[in-house]
BADRENKE-221247 format. One record per residue: x, y, z of N, C-alpha, C in turn; residue in three letters. Coordinates in steps of 0.05 Angstrom, whole numbers, padded with zeros to 5 digits, always signed. Example, Ala and Ser with C-alpha at 12.3 -4.5 7.8 and 13.67 -1.06 7.14 Angstrom:
// BADRENKE-221247
+00264-00114+00156+00246-00090+00156+00264-00066+00156ALA +00257-00045+00142+00273-00021+00143+00258+00001+00157SER 
//
This chain:
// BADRENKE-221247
-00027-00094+00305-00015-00083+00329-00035-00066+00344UNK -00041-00065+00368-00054-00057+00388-00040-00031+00394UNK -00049-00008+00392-00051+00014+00402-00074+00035+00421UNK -00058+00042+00445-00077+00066+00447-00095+00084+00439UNK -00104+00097+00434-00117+00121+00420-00124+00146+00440UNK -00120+00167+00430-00135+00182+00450-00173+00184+00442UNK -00178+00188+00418-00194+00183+00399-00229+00165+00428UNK -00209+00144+00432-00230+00128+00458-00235+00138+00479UNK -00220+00159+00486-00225+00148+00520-00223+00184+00526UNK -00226+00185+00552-00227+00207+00557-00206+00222+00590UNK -00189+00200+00593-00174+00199+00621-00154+00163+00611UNK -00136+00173+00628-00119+00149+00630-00126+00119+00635UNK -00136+00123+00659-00149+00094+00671-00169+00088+00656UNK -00193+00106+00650-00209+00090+00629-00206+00084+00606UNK -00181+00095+00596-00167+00081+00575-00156+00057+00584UNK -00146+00053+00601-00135+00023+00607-00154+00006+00610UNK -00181+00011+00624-00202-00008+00633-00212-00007+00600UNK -00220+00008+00586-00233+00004+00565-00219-00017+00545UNK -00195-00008+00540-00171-00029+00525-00178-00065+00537UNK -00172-00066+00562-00169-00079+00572-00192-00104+00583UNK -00221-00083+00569-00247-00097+00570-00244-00108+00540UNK -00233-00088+00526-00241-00102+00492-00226-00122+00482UNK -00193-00128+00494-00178-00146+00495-00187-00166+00508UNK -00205-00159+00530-00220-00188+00538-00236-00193+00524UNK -00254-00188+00504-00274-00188+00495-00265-00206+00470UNK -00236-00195+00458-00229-00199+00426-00221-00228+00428UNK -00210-00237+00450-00194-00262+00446-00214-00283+00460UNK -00238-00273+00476-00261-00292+00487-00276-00295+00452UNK -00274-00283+00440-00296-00287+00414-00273-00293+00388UNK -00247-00289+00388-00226-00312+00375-00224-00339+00389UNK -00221-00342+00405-00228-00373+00419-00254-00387+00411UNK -00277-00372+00418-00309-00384+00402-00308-00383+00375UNK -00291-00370+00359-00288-00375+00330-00274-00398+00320UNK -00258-00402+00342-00243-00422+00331-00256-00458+00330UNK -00267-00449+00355-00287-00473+00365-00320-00478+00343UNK -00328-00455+00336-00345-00453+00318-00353-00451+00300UNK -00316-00456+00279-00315-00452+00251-00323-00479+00239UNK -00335-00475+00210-00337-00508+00193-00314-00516+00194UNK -00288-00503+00189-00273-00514+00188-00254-00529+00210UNK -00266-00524+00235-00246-00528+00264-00243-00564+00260UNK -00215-00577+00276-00218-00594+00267-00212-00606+00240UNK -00203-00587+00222-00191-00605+00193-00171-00594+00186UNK -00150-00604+00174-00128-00599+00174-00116-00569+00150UNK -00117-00545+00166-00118-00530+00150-00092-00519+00144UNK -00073-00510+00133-00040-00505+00128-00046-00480+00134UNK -00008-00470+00136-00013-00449+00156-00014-00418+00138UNK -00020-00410+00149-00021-00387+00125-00001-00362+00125UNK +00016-00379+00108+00048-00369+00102+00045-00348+00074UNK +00058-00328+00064+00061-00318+00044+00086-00303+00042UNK +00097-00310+00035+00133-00315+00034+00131-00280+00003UNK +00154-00261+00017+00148-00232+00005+00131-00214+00010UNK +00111-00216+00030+00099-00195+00043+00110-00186+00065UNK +00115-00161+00070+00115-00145+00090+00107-00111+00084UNK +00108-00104+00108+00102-00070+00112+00106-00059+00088UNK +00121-00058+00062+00121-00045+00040+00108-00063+00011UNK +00094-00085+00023+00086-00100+00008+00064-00117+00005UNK +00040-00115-00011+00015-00132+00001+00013-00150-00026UNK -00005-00170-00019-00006-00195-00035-00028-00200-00044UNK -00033-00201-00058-00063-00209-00084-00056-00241-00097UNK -00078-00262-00102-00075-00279-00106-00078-00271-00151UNK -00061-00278-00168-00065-00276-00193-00091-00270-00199UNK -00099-00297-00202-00135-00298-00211-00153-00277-00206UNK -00152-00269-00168-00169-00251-00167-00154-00218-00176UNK -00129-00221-00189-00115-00186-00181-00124-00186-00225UNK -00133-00206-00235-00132-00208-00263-00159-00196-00273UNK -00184-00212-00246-00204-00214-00256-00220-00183-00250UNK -00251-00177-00247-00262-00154-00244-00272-00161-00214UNK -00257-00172-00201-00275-00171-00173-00269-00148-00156UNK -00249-00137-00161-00242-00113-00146-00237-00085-00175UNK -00253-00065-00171-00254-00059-00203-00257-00023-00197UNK -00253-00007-00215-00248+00023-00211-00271+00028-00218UNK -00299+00023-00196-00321+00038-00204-00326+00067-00188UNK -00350+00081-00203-00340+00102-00190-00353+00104-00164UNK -00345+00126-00141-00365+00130-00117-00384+00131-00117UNK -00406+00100-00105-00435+00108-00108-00452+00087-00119UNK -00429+00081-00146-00437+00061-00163-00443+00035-00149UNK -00473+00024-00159-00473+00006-00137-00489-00027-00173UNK -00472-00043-00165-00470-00063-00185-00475-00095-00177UNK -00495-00098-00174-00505-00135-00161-00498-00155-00174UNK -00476-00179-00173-00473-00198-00184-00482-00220-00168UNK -00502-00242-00181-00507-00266-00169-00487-00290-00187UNK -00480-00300-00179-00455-00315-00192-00450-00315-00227UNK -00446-00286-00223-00429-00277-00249-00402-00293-00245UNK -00390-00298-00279-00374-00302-00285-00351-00285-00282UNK -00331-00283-00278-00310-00263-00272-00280-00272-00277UNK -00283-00291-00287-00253-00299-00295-00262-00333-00313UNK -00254-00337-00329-00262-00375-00337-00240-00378-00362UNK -00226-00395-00352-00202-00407-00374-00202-00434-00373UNK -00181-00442-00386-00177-00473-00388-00172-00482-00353UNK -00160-00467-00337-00142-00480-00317-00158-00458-00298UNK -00176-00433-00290-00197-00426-00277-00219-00426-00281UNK -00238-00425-00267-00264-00418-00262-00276-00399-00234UNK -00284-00376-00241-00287-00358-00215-00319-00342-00225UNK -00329-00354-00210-00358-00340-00212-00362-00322-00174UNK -00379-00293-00173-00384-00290-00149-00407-00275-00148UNK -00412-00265-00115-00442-00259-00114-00442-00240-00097UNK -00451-00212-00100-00453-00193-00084-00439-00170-00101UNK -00455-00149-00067-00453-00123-00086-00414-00118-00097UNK -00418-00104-00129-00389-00104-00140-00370-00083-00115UNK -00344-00099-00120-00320-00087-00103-00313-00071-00114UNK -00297-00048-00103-00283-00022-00116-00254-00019-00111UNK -00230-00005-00117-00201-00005-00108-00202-00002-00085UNK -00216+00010-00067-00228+00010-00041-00222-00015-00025UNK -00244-00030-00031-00246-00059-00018-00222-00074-00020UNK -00212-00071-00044-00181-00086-00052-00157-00071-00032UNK -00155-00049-00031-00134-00042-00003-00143-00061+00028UNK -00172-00055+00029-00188-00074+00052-00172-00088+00057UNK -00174-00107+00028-00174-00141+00030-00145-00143+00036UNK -00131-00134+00017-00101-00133+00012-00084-00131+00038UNK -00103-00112+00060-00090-00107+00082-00097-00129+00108UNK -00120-00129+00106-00136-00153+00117-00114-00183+00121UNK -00115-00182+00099-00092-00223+00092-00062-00207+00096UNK -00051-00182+00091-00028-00175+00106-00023-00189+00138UNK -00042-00177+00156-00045-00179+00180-00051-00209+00189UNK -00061-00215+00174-00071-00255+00180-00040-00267+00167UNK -00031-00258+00147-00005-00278+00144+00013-00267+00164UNK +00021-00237+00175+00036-00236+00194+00025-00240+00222UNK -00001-00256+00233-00009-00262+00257+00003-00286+00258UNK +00009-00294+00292+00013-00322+00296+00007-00346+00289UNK +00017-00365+00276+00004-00394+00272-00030-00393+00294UNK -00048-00395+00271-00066-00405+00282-00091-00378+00297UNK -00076-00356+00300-00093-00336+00312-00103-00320+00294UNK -00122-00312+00296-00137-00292+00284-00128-00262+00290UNK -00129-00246+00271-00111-00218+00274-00134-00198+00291UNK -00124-00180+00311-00135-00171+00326-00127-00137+00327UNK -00140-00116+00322-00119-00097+00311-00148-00071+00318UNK -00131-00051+00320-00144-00030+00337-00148-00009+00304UNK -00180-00006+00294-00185+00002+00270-00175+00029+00271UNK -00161+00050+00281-00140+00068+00274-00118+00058+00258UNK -00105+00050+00271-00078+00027+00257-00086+00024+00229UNK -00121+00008+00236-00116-00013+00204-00120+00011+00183UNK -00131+00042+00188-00140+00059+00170-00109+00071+00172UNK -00087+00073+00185-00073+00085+00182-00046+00066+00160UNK -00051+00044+00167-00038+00025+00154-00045+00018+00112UNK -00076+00030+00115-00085+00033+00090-00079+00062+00078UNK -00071+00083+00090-00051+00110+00078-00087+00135+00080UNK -00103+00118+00110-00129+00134+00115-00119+00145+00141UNK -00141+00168+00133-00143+00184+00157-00160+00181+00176UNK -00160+00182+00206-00187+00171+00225-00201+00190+00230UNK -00209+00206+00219-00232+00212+00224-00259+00201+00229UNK -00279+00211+00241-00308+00195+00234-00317+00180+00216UNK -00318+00195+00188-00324+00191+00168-00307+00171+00165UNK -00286+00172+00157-00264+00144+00141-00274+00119+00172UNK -00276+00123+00197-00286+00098+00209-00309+00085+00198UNK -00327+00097+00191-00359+00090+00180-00351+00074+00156UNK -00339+00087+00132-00322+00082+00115-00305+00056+00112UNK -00296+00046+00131-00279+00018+00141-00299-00004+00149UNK -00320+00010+00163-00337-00015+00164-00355-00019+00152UNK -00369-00007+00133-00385-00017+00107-00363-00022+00090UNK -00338-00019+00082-00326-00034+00062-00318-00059+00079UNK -00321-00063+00109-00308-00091+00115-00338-00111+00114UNK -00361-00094+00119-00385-00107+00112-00392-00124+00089UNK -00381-00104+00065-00389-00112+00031-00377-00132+00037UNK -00346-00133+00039-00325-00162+00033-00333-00185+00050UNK -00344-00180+00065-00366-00210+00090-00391-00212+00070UNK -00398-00193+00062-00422-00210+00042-00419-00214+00011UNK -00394-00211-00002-00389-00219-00016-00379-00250-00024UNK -00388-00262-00039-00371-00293-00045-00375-00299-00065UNK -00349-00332-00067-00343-00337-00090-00339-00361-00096UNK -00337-00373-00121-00333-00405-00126-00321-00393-00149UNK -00296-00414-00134-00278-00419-00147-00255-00450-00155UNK -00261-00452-00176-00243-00475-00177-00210-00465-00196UNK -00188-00484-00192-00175-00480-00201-00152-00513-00208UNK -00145-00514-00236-00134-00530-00243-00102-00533-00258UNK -00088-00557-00251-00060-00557-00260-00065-00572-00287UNK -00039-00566-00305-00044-00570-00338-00049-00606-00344UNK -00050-00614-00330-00068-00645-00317-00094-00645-00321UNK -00100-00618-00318-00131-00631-00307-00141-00636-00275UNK -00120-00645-00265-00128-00645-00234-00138-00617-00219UNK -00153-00628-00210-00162-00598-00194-00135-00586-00165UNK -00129-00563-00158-00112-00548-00148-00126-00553-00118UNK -00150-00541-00128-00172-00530-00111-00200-00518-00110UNK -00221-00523-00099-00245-00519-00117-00258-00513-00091UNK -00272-00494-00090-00300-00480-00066-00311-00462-00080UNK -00336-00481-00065-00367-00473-00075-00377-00476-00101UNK -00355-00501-00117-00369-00504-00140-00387-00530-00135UNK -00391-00542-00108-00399-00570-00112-00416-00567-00089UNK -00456-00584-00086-00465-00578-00065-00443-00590-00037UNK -00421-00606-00040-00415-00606-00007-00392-00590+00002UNK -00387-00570-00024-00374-00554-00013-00382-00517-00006UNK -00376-00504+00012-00384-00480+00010-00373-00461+00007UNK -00383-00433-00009-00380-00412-00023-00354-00410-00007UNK -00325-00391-00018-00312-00380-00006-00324-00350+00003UNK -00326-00337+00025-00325-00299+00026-00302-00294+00018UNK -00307-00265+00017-00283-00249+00017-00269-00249+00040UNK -00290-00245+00058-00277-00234+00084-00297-00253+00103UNK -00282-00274+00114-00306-00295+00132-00318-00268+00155UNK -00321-00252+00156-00327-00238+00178-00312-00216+00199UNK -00322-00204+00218-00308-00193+00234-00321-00184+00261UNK -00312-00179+00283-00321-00169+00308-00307-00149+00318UNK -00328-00125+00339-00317-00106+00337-00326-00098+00368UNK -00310-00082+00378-00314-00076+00406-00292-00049+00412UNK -00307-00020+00415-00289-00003+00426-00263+00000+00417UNK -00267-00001+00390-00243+00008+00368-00236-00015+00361UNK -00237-00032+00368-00212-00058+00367-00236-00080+00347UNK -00220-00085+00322-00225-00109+00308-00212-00136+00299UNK -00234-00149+00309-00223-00185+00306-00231-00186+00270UNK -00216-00199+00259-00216-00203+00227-00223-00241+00226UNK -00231-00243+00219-00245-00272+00208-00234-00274+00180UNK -00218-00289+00183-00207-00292+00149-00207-00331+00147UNK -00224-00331+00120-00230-00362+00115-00200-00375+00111UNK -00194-00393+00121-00178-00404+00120-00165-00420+00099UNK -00184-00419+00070-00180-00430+00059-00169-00416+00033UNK -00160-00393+00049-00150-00368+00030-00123-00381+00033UNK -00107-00398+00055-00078-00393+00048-00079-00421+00037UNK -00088-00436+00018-00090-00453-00003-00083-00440-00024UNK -00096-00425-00029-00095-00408-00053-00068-00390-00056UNK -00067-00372-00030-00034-00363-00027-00020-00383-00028UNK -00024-00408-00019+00003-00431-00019+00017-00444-00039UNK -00010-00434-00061+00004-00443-00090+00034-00424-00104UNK +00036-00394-00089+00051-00384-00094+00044-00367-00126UNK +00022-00362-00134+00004-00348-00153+00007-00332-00141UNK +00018-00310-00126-00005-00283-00136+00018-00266-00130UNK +00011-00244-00133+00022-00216-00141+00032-00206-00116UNK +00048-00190-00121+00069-00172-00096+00065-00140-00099UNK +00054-00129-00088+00039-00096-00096+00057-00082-00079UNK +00064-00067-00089+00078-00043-00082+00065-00029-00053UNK +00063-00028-00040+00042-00011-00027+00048+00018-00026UNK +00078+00031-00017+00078+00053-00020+00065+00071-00043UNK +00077+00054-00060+00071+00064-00091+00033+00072-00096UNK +00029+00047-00087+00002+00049-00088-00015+00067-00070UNK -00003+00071-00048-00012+00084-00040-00010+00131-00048UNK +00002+00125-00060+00008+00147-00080-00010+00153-00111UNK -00018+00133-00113-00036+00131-00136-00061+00140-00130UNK -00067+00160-00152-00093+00178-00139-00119+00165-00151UNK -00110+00157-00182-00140+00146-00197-00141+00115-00194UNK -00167+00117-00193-00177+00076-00195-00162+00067-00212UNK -00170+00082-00240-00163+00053-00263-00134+00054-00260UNK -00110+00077-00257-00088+00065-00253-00085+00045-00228UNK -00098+00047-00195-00092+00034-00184-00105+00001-00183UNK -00120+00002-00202-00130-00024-00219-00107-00037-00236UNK -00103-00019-00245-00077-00030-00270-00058-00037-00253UNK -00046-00022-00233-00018-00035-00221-00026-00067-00208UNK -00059-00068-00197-00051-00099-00190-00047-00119-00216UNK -00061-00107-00238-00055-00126-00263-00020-00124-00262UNK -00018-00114-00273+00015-00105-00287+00028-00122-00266UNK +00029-00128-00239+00044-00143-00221+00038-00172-00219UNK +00009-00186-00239+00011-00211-00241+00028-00225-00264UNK +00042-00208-00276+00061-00222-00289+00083-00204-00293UNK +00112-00226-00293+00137-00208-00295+00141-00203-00320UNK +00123-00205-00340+00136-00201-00368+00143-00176-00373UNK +00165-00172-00382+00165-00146-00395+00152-00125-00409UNK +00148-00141-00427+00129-00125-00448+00097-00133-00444UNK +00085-00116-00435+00054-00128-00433+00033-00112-00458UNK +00019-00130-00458-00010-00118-00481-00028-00132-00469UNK -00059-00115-00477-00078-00125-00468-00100-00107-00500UNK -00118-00119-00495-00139-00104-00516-00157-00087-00498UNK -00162-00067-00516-00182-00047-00493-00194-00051-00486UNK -00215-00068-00503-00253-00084-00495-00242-00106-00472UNK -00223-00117-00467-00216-00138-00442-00212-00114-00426UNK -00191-00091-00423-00193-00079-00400-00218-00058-00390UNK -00240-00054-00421-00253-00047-00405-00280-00062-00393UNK -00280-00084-00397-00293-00099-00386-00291-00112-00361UNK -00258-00118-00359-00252-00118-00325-00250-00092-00309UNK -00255-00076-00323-00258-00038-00304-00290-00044-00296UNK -00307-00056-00313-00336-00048-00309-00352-00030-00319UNK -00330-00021-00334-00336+00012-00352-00356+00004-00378UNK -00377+00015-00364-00402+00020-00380-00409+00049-00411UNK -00388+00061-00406-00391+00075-00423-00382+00070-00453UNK -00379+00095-00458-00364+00087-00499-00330+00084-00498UNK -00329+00061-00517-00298+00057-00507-00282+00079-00517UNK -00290+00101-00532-00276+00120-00538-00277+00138-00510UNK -00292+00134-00488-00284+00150-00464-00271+00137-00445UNK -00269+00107-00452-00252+00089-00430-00221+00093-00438UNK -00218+00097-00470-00189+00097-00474-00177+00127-00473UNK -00186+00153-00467-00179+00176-00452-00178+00165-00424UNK -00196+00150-00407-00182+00147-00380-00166+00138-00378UNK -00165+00115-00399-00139+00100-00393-00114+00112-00399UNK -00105+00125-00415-00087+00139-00431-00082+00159-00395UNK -00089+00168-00384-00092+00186-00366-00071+00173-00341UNK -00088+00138-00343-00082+00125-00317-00048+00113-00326UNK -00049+00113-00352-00018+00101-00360+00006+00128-00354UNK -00007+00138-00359+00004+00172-00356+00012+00166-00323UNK -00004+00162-00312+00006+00167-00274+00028+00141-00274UNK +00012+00120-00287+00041+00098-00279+00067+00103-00288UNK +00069+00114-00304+00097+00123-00318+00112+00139-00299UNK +00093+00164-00285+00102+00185-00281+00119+00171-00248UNK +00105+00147-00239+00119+00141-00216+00135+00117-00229UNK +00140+00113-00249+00164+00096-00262+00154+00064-00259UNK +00123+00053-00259+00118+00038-00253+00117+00015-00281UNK +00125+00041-00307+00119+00022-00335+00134+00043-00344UNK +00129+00035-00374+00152+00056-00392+00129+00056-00416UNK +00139+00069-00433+00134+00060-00464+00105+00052-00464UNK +00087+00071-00453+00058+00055-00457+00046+00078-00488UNK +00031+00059-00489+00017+00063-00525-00009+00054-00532UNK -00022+00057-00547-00044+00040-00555-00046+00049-00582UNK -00050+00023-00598-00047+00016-00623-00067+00001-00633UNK -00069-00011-00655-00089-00032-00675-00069-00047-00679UNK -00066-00075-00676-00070-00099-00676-00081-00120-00689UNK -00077-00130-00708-00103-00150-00719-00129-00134-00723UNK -00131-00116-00732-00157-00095-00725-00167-00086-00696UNK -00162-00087-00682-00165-00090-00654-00153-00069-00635UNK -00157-00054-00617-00145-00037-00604-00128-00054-00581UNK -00094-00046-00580-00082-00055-00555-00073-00036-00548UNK -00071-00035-00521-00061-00025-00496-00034-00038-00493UNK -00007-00023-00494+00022-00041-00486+00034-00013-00468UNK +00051-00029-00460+00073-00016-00438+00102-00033-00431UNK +00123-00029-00425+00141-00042-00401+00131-00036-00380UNK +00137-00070-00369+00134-00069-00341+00158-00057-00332UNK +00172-00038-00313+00196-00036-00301+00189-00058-00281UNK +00232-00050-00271+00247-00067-00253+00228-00072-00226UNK +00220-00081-00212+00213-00078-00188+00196-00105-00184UNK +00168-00107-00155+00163-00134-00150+00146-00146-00167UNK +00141-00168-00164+00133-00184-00195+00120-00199-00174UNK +00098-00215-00196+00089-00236-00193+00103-00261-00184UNK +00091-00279-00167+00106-00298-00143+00105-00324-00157UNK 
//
């Protein structure tokens, strides 16, 4: 949604001429996108995601399971060239670029919000106050600077990914094969006098169309003060099971957490502590297992996996 600002302009009319230059600008360079994508020309479905709205953002499973979006700390800066990041019988997700933070995952989360609620076929066009205010940020200077190096990382981030049904047949597969190419995170973006055009690969609502992925709370989330809980809530929402467990060395290896797991399981113990406290799990614990440390909880009532 297109808003004003006072933030731009400095008098009425040059607020209108300025708006009114960048709205010409945004939909002259959505038109050349459209004309100048690989993909223009092939038959791409529309990018529907059935359960999102304003209190609700959408993560595809695979990536809300894997470490691509991960509770590192401010600063931390982590290079993957097609690291492995998820591989099962029925995925394969390798990617490349610098590692993502809970940060980039609100980005993204909000990013494909705005592209599944834009018109068949248009590219989302949105005045970067909104999109920081819509992510539970404040506009200041700083948080603008802030929005566009994290919309930067997710344009130079990518990924190959394939994915398969209990067949064997492939679902869907990019950038595992030379004629096909890498998916981004974020195909890009353009920017003019507050106002940003979002480039989102189209081949993201394939992946939403399978009806995989997660339904995030946003209020909630946006209430959550630490990473690794707001890490954990996109896990906990790719499946409706009740009772969940995980082993600690898996979660702390999808955290990224480099330290001694005797200091990953005080954070964690910390971050289960916040989910509880907003009623997002119950009954969380960690125990031995088969010799093994697990992490369990209830999931409570609320949105689930799609």
């Amino acid at each position: 949604m297109l808003t004003h600002t006072s933030h731009l302009t400095r008098s009425p009319a040059a607020a209108a001429k300025r708006l009114e230059d960048a709205m010409r600008f945004a939909h002259r360079k959505a038109a050349e996108a459209k004309t100048q994508s690989p993909t223009a020309g092939l038959d791409i479905r529309p990018f529907v995601v059935p359960g999102i709205s304003e209190t609700s953002r959408a993560i595809p499973n695979h990536i809300a399971r894997s470490g691509i979006f991960a509770p590192i700390r401010r600063g931390a800066s982590i290079m993957h060239k097609e690291t492995i990041f998820l591989s099962a019988r029925n995925i394969q997700i390798t990617g490349s670029g610098e590692q993502l933070s809970e940060d980039h995952a609100d980005i993204w989360m909000h990013a494909m919000y705005l592209q599944a609620t834009s018109p068949a076929g248009q590219q989302p066009i949105v005045n970067r106050a909104d999109f920081l205010r819509g992510i539970g940020r404040n506009t200041s200077g700083a948080s603008y600077q802030w929005l566009h190096e994290g919309m930067k990382d997710l344009a130079r981030f990518s990924l190959c990914i394939e994915a398969r049904r209990p067949d064997g047949s492939a679902k869907y597969s990019f950038g595992m094969h030379p004629a096909c190419r890498v998916l981004p995170m974020m195909g890009g973006f353009d920017y003019a006098d507050g106002i940003y055009i979002l480039v989102i690969d189209p081949r993201w609502a394939q992946i939403f169309g399978n009806r995989e992925y997660a339904l995030i709370d946003w209020e909630t989330r946006q209430k959550l003060r630490g990473n690794l809980a707001r890490s954990l809530q996109r896990l906990i929402a790719t499946s409706a099971d009740t009772q969940q467990r995980y082993s600690l060395q898996w979660l702390k290896d999808r955290a990224h957490h480099t330290g001694h797991l005797r200091n990953f399981r005080a954070a964690l113990l910390k971050a289960l502590e916040e989910l509880t406290d907003l009623n997002l799990i119950a009954s969380p614990q960690i125990g031995l297992e088969k010799g093994r440390e697990v992490a369990s909880w209830v999931r409570n009532n609320g949105r689930s996996a799609s």
